[in-house]
C-alpha positions as CSV (number, residue, x, y, z in Angstrom):
1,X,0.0,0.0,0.0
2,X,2.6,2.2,0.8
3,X,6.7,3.0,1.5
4,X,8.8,1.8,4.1
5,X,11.9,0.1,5.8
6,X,15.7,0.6,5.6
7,X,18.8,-1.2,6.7
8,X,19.4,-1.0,10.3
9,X,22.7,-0.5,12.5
10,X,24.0,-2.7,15.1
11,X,25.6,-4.7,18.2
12,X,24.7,-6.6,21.5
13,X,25.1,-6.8,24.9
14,X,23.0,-9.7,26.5
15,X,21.4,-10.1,30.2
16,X,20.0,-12.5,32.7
17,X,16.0,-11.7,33.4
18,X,14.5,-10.6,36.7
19,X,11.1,-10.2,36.8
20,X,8.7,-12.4,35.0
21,X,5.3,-11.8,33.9
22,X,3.4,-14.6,33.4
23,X,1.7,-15.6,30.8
24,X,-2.4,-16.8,30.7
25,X,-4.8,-18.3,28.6
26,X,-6.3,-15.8,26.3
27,X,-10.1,-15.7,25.2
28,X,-10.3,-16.1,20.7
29,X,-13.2,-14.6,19.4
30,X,-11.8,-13.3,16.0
31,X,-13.7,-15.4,13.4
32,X,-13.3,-12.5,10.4
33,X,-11.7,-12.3,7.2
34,X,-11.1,-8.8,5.5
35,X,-8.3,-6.9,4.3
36,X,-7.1,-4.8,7.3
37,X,-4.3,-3.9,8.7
38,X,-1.5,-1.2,10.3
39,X,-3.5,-0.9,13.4
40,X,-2.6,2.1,16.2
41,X,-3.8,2.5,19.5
42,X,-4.2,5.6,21.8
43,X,-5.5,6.4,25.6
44,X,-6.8,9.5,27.4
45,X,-4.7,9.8,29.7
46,X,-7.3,11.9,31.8
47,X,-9.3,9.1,31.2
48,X,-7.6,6.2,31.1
49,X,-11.0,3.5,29.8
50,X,-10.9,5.6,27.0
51,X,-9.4,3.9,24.2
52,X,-9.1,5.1,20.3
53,X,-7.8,2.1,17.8
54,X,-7.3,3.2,13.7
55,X,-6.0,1.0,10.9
56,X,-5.9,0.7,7.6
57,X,-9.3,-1.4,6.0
58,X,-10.6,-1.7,2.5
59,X,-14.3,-0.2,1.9
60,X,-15.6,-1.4,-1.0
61,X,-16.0,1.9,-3.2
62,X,-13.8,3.5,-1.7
63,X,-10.3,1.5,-2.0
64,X,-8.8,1.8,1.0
65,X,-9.7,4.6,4.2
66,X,-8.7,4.7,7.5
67,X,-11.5,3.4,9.8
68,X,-11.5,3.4,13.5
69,X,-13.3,2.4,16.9
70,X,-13.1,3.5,20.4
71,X,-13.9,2.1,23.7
72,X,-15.1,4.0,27.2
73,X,-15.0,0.8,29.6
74,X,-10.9,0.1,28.7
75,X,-11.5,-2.2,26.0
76,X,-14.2,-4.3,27.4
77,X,-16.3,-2.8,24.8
78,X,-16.0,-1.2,21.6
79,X,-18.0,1.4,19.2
80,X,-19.5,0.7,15.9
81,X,-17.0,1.4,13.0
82,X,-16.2,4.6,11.8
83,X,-14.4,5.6,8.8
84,X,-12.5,8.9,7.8
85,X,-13.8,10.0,3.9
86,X,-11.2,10.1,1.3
87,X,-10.4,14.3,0.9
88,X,-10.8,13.0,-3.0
89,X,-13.0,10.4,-4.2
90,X,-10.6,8.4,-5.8
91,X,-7.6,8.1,-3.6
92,X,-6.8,5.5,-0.8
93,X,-5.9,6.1,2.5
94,X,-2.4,4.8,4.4
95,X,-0.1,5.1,7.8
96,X,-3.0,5.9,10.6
97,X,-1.3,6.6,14.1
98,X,-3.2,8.4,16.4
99,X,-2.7,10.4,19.8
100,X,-4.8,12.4,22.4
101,X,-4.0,16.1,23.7
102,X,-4.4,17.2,26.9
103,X,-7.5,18.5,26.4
104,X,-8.9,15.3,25.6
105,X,-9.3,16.0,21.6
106,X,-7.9,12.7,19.9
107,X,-6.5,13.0,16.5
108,X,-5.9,11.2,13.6
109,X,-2.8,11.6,11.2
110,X,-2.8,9.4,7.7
111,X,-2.0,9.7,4.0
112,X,-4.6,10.4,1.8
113,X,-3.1,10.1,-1.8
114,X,-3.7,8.9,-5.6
115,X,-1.4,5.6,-5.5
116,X,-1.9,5.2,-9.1
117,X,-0.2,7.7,-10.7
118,X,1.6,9.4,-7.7
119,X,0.5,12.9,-8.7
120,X,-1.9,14.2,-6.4
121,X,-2.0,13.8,-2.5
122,X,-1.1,14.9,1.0
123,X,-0.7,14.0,4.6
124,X,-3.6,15.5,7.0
125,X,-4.7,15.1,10.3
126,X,-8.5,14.9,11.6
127,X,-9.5,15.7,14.8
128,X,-12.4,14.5,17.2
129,X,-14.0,16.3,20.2
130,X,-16.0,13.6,20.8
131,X,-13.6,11.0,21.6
132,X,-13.4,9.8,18.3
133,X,-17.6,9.2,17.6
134,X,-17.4,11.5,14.9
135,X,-14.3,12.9,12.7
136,X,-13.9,16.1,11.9
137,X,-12.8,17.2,8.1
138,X,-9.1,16.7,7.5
139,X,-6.7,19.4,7.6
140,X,-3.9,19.2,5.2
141,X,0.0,19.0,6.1
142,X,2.1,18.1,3.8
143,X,1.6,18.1,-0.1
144,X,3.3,16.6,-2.7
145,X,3.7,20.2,-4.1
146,X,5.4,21.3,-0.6
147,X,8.4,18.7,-2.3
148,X,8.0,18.1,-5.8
149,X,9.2,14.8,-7.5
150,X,10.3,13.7,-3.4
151,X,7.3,12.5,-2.8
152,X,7.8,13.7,1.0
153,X,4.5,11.8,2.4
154,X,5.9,8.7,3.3
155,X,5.1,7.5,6.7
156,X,4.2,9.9,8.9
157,X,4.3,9.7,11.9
158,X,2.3,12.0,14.6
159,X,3.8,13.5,18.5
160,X,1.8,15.9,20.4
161,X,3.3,17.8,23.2
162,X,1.4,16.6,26.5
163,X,3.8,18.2,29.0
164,X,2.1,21.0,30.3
165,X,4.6,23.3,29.6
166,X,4.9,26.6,27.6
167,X,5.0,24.0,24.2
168,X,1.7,22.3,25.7
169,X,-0.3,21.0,22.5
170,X,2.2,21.3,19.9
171,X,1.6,18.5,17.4
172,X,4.8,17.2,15.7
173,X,4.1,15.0,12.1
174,X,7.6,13.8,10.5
175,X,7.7,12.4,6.7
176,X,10.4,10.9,4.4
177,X,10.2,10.1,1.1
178,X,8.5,7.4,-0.8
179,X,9.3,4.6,-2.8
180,X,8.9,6.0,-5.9
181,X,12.4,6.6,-7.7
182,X,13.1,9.7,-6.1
183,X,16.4,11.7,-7.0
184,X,18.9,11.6,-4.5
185,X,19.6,13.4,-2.1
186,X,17.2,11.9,0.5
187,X,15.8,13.4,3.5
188,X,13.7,13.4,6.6
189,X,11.1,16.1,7.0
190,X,9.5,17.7,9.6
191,X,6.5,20.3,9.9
192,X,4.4,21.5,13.3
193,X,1.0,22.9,14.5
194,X,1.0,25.6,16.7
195,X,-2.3,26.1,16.7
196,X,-3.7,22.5,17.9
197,X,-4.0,21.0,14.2
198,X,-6.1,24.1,12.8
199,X,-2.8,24.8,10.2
200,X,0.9,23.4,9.7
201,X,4.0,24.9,9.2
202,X,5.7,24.9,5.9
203,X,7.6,21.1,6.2
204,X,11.4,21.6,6.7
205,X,14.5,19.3,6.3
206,X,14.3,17.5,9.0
207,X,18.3,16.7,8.5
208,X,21.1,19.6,8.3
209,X,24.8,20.3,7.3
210,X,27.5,17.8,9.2
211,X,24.0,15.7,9.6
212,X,22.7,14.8,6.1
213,X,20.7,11.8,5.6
214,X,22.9,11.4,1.7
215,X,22.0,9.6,-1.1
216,X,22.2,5.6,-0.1
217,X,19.1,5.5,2.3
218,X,16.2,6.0,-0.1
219,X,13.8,6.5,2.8
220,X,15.1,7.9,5.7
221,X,12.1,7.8,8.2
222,X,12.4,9.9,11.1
223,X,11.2,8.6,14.9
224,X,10.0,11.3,16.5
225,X,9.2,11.5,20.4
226,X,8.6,14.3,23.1
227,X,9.6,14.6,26.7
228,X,7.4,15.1,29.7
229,X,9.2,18.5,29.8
230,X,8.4,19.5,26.4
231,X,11.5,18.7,24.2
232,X,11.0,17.0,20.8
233,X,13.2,14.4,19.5
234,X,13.6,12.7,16.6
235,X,15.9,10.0,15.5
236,X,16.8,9.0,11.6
237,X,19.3,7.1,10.1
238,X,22.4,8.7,7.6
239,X,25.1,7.2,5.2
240,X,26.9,9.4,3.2
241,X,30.7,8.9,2.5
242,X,31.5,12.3,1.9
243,X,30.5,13.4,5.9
244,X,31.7,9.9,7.4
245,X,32.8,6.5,6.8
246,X,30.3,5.1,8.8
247,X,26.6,5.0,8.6
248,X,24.7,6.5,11.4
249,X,21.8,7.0,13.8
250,X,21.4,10.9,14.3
251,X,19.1,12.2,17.3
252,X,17.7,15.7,16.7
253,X,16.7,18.2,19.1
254,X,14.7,21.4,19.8
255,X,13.4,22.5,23.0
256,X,11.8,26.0,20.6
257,X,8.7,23.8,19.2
258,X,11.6,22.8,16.0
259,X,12.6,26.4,15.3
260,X,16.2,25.2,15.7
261,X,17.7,22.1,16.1
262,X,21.1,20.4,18.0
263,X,22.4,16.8,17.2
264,X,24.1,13.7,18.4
265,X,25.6,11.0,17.0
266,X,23.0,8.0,18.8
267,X,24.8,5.0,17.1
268,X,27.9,4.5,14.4
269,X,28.3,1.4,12.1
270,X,30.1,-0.5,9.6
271,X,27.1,-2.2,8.7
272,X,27.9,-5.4,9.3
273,X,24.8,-6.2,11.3
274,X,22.4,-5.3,8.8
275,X,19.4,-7.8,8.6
276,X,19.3,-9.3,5.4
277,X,16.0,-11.0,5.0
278,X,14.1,-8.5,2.4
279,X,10.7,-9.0,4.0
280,X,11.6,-8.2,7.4
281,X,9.5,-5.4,8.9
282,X,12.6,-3.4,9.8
283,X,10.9,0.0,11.4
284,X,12.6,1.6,14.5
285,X,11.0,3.7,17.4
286,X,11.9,6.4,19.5
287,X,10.4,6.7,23.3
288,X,10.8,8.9,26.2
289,X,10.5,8.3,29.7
290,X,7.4,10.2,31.6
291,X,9.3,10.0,34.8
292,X,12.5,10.9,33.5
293,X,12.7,14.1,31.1
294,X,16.2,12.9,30.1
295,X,15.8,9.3,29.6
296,X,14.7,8.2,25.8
297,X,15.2,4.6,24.5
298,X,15.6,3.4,21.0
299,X,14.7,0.2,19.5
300,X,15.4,-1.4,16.4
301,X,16.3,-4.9,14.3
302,X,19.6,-6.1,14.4
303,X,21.5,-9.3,12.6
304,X,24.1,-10.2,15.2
305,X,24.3,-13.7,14.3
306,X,22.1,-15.9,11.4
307,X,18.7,-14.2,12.7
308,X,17.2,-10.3,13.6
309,X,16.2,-9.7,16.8
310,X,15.4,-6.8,18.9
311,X,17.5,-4.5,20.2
312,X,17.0,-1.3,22.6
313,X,19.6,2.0,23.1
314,X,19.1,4.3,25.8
315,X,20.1,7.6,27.1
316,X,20.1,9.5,30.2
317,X,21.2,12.4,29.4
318,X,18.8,13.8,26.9
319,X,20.4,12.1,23.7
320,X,23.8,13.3,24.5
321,X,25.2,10.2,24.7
322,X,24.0,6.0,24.1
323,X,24.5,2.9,25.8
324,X,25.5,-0.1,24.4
325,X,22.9,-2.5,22.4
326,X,20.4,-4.1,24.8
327,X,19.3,-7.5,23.3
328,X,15.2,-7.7,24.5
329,X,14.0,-11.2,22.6
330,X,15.6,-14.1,25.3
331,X,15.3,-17.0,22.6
332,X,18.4,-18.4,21.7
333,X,20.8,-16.3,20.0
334,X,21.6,-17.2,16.4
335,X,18.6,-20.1,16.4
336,X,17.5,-18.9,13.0
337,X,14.0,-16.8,14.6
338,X,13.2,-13.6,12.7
339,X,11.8,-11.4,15.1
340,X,10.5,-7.7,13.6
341,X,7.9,-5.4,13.8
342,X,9.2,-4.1,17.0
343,X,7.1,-1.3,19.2
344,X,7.4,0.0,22.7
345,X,5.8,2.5,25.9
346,X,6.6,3.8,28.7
347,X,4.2,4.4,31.7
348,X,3.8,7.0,34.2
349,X,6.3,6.4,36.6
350,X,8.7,4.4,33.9
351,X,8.0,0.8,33.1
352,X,8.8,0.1,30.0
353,X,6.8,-2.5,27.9
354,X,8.0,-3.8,24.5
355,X,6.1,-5.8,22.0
356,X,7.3,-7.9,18.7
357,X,6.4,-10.7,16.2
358,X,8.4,-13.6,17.0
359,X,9.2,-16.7,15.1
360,X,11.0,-18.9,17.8
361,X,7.9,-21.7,17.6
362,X,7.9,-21.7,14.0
363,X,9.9,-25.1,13.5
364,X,11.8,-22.9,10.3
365,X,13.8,-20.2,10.1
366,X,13.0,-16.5,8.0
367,X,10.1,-14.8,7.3
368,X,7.8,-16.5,6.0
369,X,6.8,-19.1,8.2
370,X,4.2,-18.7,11.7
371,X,4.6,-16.5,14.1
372,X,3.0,-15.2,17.5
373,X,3.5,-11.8,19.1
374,X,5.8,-11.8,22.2
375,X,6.3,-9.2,24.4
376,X,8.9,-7.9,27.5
377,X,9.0,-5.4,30.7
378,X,11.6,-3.8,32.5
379,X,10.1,-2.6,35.2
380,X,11.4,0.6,36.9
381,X,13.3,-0.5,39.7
382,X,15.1,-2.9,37.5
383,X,18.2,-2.9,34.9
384,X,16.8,-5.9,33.3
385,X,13.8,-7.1,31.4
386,X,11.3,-9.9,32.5
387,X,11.3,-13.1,31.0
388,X,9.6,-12.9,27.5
389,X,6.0,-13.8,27.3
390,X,3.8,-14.7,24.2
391,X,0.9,-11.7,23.9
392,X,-1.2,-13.4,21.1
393,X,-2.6,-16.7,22.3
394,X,-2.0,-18.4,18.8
395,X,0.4,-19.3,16.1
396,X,-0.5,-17.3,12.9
397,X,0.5,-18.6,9.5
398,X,2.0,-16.7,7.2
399,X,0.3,-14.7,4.8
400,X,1.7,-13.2,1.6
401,X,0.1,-9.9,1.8
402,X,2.4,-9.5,4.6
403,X,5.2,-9.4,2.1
404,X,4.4,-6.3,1.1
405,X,4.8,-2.8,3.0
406,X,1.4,-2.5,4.2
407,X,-0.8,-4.3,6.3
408,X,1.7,-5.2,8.9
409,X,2.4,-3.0,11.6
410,X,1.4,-3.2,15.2
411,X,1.4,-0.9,18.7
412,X,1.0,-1.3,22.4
413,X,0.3,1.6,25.3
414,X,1.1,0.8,28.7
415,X,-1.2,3.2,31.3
416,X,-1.2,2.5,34.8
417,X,0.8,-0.8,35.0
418,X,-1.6,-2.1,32.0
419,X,-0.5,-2.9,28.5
420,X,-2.6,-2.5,25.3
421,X,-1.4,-4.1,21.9
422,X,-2.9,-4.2,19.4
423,X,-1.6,-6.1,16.1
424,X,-2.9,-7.4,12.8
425,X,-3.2,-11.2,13.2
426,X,-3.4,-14.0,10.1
427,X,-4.7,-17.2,12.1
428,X,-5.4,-19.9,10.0
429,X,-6.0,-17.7,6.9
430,X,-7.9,-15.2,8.9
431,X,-7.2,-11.0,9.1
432,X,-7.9,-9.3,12.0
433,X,-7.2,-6.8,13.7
434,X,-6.8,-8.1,18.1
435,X,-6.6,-6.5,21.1
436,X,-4.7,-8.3,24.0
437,X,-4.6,-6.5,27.7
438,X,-2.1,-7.7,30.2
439,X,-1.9,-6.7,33.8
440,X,1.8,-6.3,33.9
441,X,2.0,-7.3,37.6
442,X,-0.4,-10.0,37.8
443,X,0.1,-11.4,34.3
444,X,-4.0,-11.7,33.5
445,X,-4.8,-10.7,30.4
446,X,-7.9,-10.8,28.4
447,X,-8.2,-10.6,24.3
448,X,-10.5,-9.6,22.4
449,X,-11.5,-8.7,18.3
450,X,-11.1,-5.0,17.9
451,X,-12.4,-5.6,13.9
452,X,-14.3,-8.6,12.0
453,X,-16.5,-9.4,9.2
454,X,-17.9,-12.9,8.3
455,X,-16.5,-15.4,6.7
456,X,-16.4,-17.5,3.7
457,X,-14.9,-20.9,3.4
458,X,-13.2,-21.2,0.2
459,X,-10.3,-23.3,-1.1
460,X,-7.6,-23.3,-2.5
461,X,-6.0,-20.1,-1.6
462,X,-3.5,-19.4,-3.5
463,X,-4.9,-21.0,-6.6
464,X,-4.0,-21.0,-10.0
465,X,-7.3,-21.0,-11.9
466,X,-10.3,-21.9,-9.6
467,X,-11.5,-21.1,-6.3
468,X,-14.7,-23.3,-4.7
469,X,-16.7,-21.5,-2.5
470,X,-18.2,-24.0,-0.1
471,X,-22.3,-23.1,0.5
472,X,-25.1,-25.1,0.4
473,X,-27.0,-22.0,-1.6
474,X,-28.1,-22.9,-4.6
475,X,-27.3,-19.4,-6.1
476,X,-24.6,-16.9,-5.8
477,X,-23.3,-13.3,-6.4
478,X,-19.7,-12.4,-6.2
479,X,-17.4,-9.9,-7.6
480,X,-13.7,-9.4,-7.7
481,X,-11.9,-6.0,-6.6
482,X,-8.2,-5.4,-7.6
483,X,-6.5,-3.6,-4.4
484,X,-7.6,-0.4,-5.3
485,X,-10.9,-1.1,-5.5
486,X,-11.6,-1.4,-9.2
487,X,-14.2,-4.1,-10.4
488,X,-12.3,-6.7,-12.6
489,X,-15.7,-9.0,-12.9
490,X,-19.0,-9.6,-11.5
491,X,-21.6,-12.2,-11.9
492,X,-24.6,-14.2,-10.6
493,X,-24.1,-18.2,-11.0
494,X,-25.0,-21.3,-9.1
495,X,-21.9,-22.4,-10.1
496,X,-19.5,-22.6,-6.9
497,X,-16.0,-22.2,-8.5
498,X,-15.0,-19.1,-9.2
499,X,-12.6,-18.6,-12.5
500,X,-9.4,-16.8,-12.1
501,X,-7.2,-18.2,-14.5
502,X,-7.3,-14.6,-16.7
503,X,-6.1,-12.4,-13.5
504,X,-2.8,-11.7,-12.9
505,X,-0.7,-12.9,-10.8
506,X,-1.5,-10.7,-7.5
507,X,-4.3,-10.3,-4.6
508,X,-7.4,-9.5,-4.8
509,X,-10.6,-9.2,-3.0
510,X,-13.6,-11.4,-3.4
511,X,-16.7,-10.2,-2.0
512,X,-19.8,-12.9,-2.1
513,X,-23.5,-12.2,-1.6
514,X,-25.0,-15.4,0.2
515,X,-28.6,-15.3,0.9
516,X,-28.5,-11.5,1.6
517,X,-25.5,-11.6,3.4
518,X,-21.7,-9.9,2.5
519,X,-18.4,-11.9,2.6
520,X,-16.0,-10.4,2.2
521,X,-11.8,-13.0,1.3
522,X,-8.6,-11.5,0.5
523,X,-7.6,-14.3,-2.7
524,X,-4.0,-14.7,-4.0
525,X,-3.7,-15.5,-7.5
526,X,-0.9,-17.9,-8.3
């Protein structure tokens, strides 16, 4: 759907756990099977039951928006759907992530874009004063004109300033440029609200002289993060020969709302502990520490031995300096396991929860094979993390829409000593979108579907020239979408196999009318 991932940097320093949060039985209700996926998850933190999850889902006629659901009762319950209208008919939406202000306003930060022809689009923000019931229209902040033919829309991600300070309410959105043969030189960008998302400032270069992202790393995305007294950071990876031999993780930093900006060298490699598999989800995060100003941590994918794992960096002294890497996944190292798709919070008074897909059960190595979501805390009187724990309560099988860059993505919150994450899950064939809460001191958690729709047996999938849909209707209606939405055939038949042997090799989206009611399968044609 959209852009994103880049070579990572590197090294290891391994420790015994502490702590250990047990792991219990967790409740399966997801029984969908739709095309959904990047899910993001936010709380009120003056009202900590109030929940706001967003993702990525395919409407049919009208390719793919960002829909979202919100809970008042912590998760025990959720809202109907709600989707966010395309700003033009015919684009689709990407990249959802999602945060509250002090105030209580929740907001919404996605692409909206033509991802045919790459000409027309922009990153916007929509806000809700009604905890997310109703959306209201989006406000634009970064064109494709602000950066023309840099395509500076790429992933954006969204920071608001929560610290009660004199930069209170200051919403922070970085970019980087998008997969679509952009001329070097690369860059990170950066552009701000002052004015709690009613404008944004014209998008800057988020990288500077003696700091340049270069022109190797084709997408440098920027982490941003802000501290509980009010200073933004953002970390983003550089290569370029010309300014050092080595490649680099650069933390930038403004305490004047990103009018100007100091920076640190966070890490330095050779490379040499890159991770090679090309499907690996390979994005970083930067965090900061509520209950210490000048204590961030950075986490990322590194290839010390045969297999990725995950890896944090931290510093105390407001990114002035870095530890050593922390290695966080406690399977054995070099076993073959590709862990990825790495996210992490802190709480109030600093626990730090981290969350990842992990491949340790699968029985092979790489990336495509099952995996489960596992997860980790170091707790705040520690200087180690618990023992690892599994967060989803199944093995999911691989999917090959996860191949690609969207659909996969997943994020936790941690309030209060309790841990939201939230993750797209492919269990036996199935999408959803889950919800998993853990009492990080008691170890009782309780699961539950954020986002289903029916389902429809069918088989095989992949297939090469039929599909059978298995119904004891004697009639029905079906058509086939292309990923965008567009209708490639429709009919009426009581014939149950469905021919695809003139479609391309690619995914679609079947959706079947079965004695009045919707299916909706994501089918791979082989």
């Amino acid at each position: 759907m959209h852009f994103k991932s880049l070579s990572l940097l590197l090294m290891v320093f391994f420790f015994s756990n502490m702590k250990i949060v047990a792991q219990t039985p967790n409740q399966n209700i997801s029984n969908g099977n739709v095309f959904d996926g990047e899910p993001y998850i936010a709380i009120n933190h003056n009202n900590p039951q109030h929940l706001v999850v967003a993702w990525m889902g395919f409407k049919v006629g009208n390719l793919v928006v960002i829909k979202t659901k919100y809970s008042m009762d912590a998760g025990v319950t959720w809202s109907q759907e709600n989707f966010i209208p395309h700003t033009v008919a015919t684009f689709s939406s990407a990249d959802p992530s999602v945060h509250f202000d002090n105030n209580g306003n929740v907001f919404v930060c996605f692409i909206d874009y033509d991802n045919q022809n790459f000409t027309e689009g922009a990153i916007f923000t929509s806000k809700s004063t009604d905890g997310g019931a109703t959306w209201q229209t989006p406000v634009e902040v970064i064109s494709l004109l602000d950066c023309p033919n840099k395509y500076c829309i790429d992933r954006p991600w969204m920071v608001i300033d929560n610290s009660g300070g004199a930069n209170d309410g200051t919403i922070y959105i970085t970019s980087m440029n998008a997969d679509q043969n952009v001329i070097a030189p690369y860059n990170p960008y950066l552009t701000v609200s002052l004015d709690g998302g009613t404008s944004y400032e014209i998008p800057r270069f988020l990288d500077t002289l003696g700091y340049y992202t270069g022109n190797l790393i084709a997408q440098p995305m920027p982490a941003p993060a802000v501290s509980s007294d009010g200073v933004f950071y953002a970390m983003y990876p550089s290569y370029l020969p010309t300014q050092s031999p080595f490649a680099h993780y650069y933390c930038a930093k403004s305490t004047d709302k990103g009018i100007s900006m100091s920076y640190t060298n966070a890490i330095q490699s050779n490379g040499s502990q890159n991770v090679t598999d090309v499907y690996a989800k390979k994005g970083y995060l930067l965090k900061t520490n509520p209950a210490n100003s000048n204590h961030l941590a950075f986490f990322y994918l590194a290839q010390v031995s045969t297999d990725a794992d995950i890896y944090m960096r931290e510093s105390l002294d407001g990114g002035s300096t870095w530890s050593s890497a922390i290695r966080i996944n406690q399977d054995p190292i070099g076993n073959g396991a590709l862990q990825d798709l790495v996210w992490a919070d802190f709480d109030e008074d600093g626990d730090l929860a981290v969350a990842w897909r992990d491949r340790r059960n699968a029985g092979a190595s790489g990336y495509q094979v099952p995996s489960e979501i596992w997860g980790a805390i170091r707790y705040k009187d520690s200087s180690n993390f618990s023992q690892d724990f599994m967060i989803s309560d199944a093995q999911a099988i691989h999917d090959v829409v996860l191949e690609g860059s969207g659909n996969d993505f997943m994020c936790v919150v941690l309030h209060q000593d309790i841990l939201y994450a939230v993750w797209g899950d492919v269990r036996t064939s199935k999408v959803n979108i889950w919800l998993n809460k853990i009492d990080i001191q008691t170890g009782t958690s309780s699961i539950s579907e954020v986002y289903s729709k029916n389902t429809l047996q069918l088989f095989p999938n992949p297939t090469r020239d039929f599909f059978t849909i298995k119904t004891d209707a004697l009639e029905i209606s079906y058509t086939i979408y292309d990923q965008q939405g567009k209708i490639l055939n429709k009919s009426k038949t009581s014939d149950k196999n469905i021919d695809v042997s003139n479609l391309p090799i690619g995914t679609y989206i079947l959706e079947v009318e079965i004695d009045n009611k919707l299916y909706h399968q994501k089918i791979v044609k082989q």
